[in-house]
C-alpha positions as CSV (number, residue, x, y, z in Angstrom):
1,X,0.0,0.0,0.0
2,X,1.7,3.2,-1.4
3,X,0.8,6.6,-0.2
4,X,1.5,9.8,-1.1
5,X,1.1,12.6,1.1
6,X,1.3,15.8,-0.9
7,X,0.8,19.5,-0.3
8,X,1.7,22.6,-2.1
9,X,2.2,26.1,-2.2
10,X,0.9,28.4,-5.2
11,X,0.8,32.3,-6.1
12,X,-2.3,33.0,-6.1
13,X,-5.7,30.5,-4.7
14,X,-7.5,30.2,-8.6
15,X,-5.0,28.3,-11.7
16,X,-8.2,30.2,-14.0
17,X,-6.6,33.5,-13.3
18,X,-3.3,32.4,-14.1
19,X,-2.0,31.6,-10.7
20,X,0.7,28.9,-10.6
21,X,2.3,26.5,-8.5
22,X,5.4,27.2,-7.1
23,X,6.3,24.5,-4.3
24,X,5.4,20.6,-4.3
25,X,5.8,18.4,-1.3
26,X,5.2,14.6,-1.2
27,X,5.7,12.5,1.8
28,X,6.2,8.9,0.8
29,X,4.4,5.7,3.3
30,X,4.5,2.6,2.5
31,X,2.4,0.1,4.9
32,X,1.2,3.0,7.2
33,X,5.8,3.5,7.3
34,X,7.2,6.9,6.1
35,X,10.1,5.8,3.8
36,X,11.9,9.0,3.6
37,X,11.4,9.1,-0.2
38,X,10.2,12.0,-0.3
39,X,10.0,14.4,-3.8
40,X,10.6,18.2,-3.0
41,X,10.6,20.9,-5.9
42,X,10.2,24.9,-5.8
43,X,9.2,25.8,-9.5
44,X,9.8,29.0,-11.3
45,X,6.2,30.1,-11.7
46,X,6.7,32.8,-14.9
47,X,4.6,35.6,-12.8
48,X,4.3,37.3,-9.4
49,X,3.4,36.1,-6.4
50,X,0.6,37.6,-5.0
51,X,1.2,39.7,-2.1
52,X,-1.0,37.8,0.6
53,X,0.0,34.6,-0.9
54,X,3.7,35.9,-0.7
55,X,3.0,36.9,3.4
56,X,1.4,32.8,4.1
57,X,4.4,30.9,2.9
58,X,7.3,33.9,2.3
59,X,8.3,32.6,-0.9
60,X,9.3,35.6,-3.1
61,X,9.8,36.0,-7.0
62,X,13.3,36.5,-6.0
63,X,13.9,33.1,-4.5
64,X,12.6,31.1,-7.4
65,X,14.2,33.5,-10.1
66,X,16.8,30.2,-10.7
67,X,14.4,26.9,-10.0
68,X,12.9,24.7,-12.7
69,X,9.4,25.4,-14.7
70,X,7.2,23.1,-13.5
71,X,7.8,22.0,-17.2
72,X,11.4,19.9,-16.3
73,X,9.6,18.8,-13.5
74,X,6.9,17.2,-14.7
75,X,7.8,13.8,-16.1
76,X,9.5,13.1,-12.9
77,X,6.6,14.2,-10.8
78,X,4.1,11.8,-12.7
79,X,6.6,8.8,-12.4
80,X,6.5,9.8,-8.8
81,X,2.8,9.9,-7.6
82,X,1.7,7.4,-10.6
83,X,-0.3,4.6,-8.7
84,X,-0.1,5.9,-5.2
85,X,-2.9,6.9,-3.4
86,X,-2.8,10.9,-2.6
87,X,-3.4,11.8,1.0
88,X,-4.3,15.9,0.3
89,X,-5.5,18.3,3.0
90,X,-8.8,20.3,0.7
91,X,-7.4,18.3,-2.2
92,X,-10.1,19.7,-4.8
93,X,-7.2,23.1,-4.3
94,X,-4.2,21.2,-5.1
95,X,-5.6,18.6,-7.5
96,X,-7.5,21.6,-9.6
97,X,-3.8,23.2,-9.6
98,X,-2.1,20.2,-10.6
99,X,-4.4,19.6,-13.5
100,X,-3.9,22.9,-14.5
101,X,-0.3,22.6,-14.6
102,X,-0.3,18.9,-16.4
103,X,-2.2,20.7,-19.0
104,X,0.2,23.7,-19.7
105,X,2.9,21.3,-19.6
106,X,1.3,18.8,-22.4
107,X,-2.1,18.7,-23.9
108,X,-2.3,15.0,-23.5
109,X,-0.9,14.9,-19.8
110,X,-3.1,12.5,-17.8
111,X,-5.1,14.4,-15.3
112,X,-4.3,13.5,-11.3
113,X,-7.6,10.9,-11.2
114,X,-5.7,9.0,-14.0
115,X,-3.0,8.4,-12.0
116,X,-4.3,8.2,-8.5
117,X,-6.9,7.6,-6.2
118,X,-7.1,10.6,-3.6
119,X,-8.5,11.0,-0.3
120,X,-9.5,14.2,1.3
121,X,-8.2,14.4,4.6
122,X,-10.3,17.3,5.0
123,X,-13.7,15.5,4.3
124,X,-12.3,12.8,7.0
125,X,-12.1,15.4,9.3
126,X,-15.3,17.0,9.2
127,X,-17.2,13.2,9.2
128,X,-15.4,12.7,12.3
129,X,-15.7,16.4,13.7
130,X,-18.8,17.5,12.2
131,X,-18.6,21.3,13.7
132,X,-15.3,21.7,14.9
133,X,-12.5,23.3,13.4
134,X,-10.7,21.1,11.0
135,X,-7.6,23.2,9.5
136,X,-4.2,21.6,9.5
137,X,-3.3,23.6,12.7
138,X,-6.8,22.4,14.4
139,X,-6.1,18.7,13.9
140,X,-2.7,18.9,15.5
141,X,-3.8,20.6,18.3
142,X,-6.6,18.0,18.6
143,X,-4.3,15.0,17.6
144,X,-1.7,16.3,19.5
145,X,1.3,16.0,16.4
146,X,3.9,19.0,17.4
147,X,3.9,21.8,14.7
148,X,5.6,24.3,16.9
149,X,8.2,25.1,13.6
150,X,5.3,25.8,11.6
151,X,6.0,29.8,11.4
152,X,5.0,29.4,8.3
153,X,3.5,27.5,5.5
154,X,6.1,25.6,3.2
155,X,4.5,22.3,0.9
156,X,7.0,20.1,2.3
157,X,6.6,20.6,6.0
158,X,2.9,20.8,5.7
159,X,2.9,17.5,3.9
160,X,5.0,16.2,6.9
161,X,2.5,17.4,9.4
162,X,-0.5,16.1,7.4
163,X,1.3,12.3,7.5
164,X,1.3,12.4,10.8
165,X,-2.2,14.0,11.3
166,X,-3.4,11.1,8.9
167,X,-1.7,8.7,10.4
168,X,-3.4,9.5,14.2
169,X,-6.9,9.6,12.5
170,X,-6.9,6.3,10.9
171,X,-4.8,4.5,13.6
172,X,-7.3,4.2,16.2
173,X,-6.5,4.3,19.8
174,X,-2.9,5.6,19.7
175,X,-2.3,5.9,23.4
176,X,-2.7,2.6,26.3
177,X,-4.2,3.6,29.3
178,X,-4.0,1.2,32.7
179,X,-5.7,3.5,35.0
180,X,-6.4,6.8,36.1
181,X,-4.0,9.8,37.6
182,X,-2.9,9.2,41.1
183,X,-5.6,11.6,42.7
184,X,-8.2,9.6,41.0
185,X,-10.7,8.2,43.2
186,X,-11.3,4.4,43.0
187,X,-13.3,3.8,40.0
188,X,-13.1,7.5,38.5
189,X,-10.6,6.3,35.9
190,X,-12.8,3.8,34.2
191,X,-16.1,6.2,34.1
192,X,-14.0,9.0,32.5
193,X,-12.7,6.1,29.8
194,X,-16.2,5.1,29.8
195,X,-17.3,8.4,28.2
196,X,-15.5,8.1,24.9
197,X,-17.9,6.7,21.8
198,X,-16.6,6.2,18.6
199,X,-17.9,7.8,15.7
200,X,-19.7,4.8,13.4
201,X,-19.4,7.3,10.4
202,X,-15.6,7.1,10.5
203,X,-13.7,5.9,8.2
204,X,-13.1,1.7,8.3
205,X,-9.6,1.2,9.3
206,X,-7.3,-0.7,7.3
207,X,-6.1,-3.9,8.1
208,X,-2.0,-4.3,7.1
209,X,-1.5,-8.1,6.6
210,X,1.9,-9.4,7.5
211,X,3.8,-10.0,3.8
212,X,5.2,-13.8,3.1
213,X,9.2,-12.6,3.6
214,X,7.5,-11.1,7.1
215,X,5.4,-14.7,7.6
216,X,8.5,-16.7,7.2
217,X,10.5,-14.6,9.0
218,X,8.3,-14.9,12.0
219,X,8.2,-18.7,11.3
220,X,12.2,-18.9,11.0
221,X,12.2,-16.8,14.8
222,X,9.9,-19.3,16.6
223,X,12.1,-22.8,15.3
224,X,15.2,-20.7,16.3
225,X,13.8,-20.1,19.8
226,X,12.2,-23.7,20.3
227,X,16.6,-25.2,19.0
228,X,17.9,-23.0,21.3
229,X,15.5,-23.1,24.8
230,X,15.4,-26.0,26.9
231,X,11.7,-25.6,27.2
232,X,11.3,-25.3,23.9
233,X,8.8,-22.2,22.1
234,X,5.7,-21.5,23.8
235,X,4.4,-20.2,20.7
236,X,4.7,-23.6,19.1
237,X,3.0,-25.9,21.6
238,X,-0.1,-27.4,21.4
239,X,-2.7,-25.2,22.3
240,X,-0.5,-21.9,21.5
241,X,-1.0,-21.8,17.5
C-alpha cells in the first residue's frame, strides 16, 4: 500500500486566473511507514506572487528567479505519484492546480484521477468532527502531532505534518491507558474512559496483513527459539498456534 502525502504552495488561490504553483511536497508511506522518499521541488512560476500569498508561505519572486518550470519537473513528478494513493489536505485546491499545470505542460498529460486515487483528509475530518474546526493547525492541536516550527506554511513541512495527522486519525487508539491519575478516586478512571464513543461514520480502518518474507520470518524466529531453549517455544505448543 503506497501513499503519497502531498501539499503545495501556489501564487495565487485560482489556476483560472493564471495563478501557478510554485512548491510541491510529497511525503512517501508505505504500509502506514514513512520511507523518507520524499520528492521536494520549488518551480519558477513565470509571474508574481501575489502579495497575501507571498505573506502565508514567504516565498518571493526573487527566491525562485533560478528553479525549474514546472515543465522539467513534470515527467518526474508523474513517475512519482503514478499509482499511489494521494493523501491531500482540501485536495479539490491542489488537485484543480495540478491539473492545471499537467495541461500547460502537455495537452495530452493524464489528469491526477488518472494516475491516483485521492483522499481528502479534510472530508475525513469534518465526518469525524462534524462542527469543529478542521484546518491543519486544528487537527494537531486536537491530535496532539507537534507543529511548533510551523511559522510558516512551506508544501514540504505541511505534507510532513499532514502524515502524521493522517496517520493519528486512521490508527485508532494511539495511546494505552492502565488506570487513572494518582488523585483519582477508586473507580473515576474507568467512568471518564467510559465516556468516549466512537464515531460509526468514521472511516473503516485498514487492516496491514503481514507480507510472506514477514510470515516466514516470524516462522524462521519461533524454530530458532524452540533449538535454542530448553523448554522449547511457547508459541509452538499445542494449544498456542
Amino acid at each position: 500500500m503506497r501513499q503519497i502525502v502531498l501539499d503545495t504552495e501556489t501564487t495565487g488561490l485560482e489556476p483560472r486566473e493564471g495563478h501557478r504553483i510554485i512548491e510541491i511536497g510529497c511525503v512517501e508511506m508505505i504500509d502506514r511507514r514513512l520511507t523518507g522518499n520524499n520528492f521536494h521541488q520549488y518551480l519558477q512560476p513565470d509571474r508574481e506572487i501575489d502579495a497575501g500569498a507571498e505573506e502565508v508561505h514567504g516565498i518571493s519572486n526573487a527566491f525562485l528567479a533560478d528553479k525549474p518550470r514546472f515543465a522539467e519537473a513534470a515527467e518526474r513528478f508523474v513517475r512519482y505519484v503514478e499509482g499511489a494513493e494521494l493523501i491531500i489536505h482540501n485536495a479539490p485546491f491542489d488537485v484543480g492546480f495540478l491539473d492545471h499545470e499537467l495541461g500547460r505542460w502537455r495537452p495530452d498529460a493524464p489528469r491526477i484521477a488518472d494516475l491516483c486515487e485521492v483522499t481528502d483528509t479534510l472530508v475525513m475530518a469534518r465526518r469525524l468532527h462534524p462542527g469543529q474546526r478542521n484546518g491543519l493547525d486544528a487537527l494537531c492541536k486536537r491530535y496532539s502531532v507537534d507543529n511548533s516550527h510551523r511559522e510558516r506554511h512551506g508544501a514540504l513541512l505541511d505534507a510532513e505534518i499532514l502524515a502524521d495527522v493522517y496517520l493519528a486519525m486512521t490508527g485508532g487508539q494511539v495511546a494505552l491507558h492502565l488506570g487513572g491519575d494518582a488523585g483519582d478516586e477508586p473507580g473515576q478512571a474507568n467512568r471518564s474512559q467510559s465516556r468516549g464513543r466512537i464515531d460509526p461514520n468514521r472511516p473503516r480502518l485498514r487492516v496491514v496483513k503481514a507480507r510472506e518474507p514477514e510470515c516466514e520470518a516470524h516462522a524462521a524466529r519461533l524454530l530458532a527459539i524452540q533449538s535454542s531453549s530448553p523448554d522449547g517455544c511457547v508459541w509452538l505448543k499445542d494449544g498456542c498456534r
